[in-house]
C-alpha positions in Angstrom: 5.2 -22.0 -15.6 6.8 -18.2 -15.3 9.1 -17.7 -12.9 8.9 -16.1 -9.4 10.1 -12.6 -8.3 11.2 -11.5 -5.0 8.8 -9.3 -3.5 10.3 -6.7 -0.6 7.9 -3.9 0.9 10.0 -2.1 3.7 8.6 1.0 5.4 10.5 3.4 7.5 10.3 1.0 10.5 10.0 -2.4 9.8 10.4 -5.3 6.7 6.0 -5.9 6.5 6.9 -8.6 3.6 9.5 -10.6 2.0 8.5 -13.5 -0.2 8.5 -14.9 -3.5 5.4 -13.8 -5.7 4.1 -14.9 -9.3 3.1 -11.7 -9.7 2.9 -8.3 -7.8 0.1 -5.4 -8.5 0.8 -2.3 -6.9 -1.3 1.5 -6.7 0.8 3.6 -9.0 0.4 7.5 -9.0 -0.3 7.1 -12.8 -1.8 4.3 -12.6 -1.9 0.5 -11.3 0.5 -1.6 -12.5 1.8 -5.3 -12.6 4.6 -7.2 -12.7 5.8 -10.8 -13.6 9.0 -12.5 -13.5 11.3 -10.7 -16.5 10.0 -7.4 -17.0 11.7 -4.3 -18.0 13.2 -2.3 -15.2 11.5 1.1 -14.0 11.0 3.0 -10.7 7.5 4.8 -9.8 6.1 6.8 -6.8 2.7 5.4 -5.1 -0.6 6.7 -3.5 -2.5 5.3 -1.2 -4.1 2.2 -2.1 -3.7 -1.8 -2.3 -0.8 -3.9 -3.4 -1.8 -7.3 -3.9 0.4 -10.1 -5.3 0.2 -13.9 -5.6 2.5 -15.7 -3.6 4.2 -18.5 -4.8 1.4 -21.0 -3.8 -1.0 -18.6 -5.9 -2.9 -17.5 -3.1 -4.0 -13.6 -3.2 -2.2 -11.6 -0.5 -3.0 -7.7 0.4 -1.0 -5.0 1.8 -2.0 -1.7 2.5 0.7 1.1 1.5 0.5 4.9 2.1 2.8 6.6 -0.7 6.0 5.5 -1.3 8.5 4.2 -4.7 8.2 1.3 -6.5 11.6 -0.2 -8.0 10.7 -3.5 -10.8 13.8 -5.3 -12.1 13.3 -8.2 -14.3 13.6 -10.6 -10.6 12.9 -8.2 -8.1 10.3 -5.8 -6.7 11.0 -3.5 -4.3 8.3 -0.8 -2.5 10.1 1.4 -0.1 6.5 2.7 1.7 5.4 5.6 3.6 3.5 2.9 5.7 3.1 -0.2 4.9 0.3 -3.5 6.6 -0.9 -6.3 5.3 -4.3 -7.0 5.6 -4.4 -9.0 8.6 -2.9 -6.6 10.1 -5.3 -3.4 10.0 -6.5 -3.1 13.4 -10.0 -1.7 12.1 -10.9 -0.1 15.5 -7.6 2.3 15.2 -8.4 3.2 11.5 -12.2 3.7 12.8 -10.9 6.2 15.1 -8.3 8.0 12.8 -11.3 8.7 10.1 -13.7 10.3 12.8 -10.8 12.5 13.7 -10.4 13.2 9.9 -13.9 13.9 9.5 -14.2 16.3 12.6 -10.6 18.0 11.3 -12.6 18.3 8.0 -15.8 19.7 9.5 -14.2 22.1 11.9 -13.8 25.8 11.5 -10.8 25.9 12.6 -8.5 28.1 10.6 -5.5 26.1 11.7 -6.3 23.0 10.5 -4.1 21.7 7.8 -6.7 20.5 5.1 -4.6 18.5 2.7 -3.2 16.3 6.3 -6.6 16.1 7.4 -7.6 14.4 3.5 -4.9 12.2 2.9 -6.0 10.9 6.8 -9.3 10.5 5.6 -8.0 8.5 2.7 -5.7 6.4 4.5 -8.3 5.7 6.9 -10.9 4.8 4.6 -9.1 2.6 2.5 -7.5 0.7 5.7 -11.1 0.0 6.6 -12.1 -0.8 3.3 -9.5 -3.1 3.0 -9.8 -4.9 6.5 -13.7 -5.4 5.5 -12.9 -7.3 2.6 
């Protein structure tokens, strides 16, 4: 049986998780990626998305990140997130609200709304939902 890694995901705020996993699979800007116990050392940026690892018991875990780097040593993982919850966590009525305030952002006519805030909202929001509903 393959080794363990530690698994840290730290946000501005707060530690959200700090555990041993068998194996860690994270929302890469080029791409997801995974990794196990040994691998070669790199560092990546993150978008929005799910992170979801096996702890050391095997059981699936999620987290929700929102941007952030990714640091893989051959024992180590470390996510350094924008925002960070695990799924548990999402309370569903908040994300609920912070995608119809997205959407009327999006729809309104407004010349000073910031588009690009208002999307990456929508995103953040949409995933967090999608993920709580799973």
């Amino acid at each position: 049986m393959a080794e363990n890694i530690k698994l840290e995901i730290v946000t501005p705020e707060k530690a959200v998780v700090r555990e041993d996993a068998q194996i860690v699979m994270a929302p890469g800007t080029e791409g997801e990626f995974g990794v196990l116990s040994g691998h070669t050392p790199f560092l990546t940026t993150l978008k929005i998305g799910t992170l979801h690892y096996k702890d050391e018991k095997g059981i699936e875990r999620y987290v929700f990140v929102s941007g952030g780097f990714a640091e893989a040593l051959p024992d180590k993982v470390t996510v350094l997130a924008e925002s960070a919850e695990r799924r548990r966590d999402i309370d569903i009525e908040r994300a609920k609200t912070a995608l119809e305030r997205a959407e009327k952002r999006l729809a309104s006519a407004d010349k000073d709304v910031d588009i690009i805030r208002a999307q990456v909202a929508l995103a953040r929001a949409m995933h967090r939902m999608s993920l709580a509903k799973v």
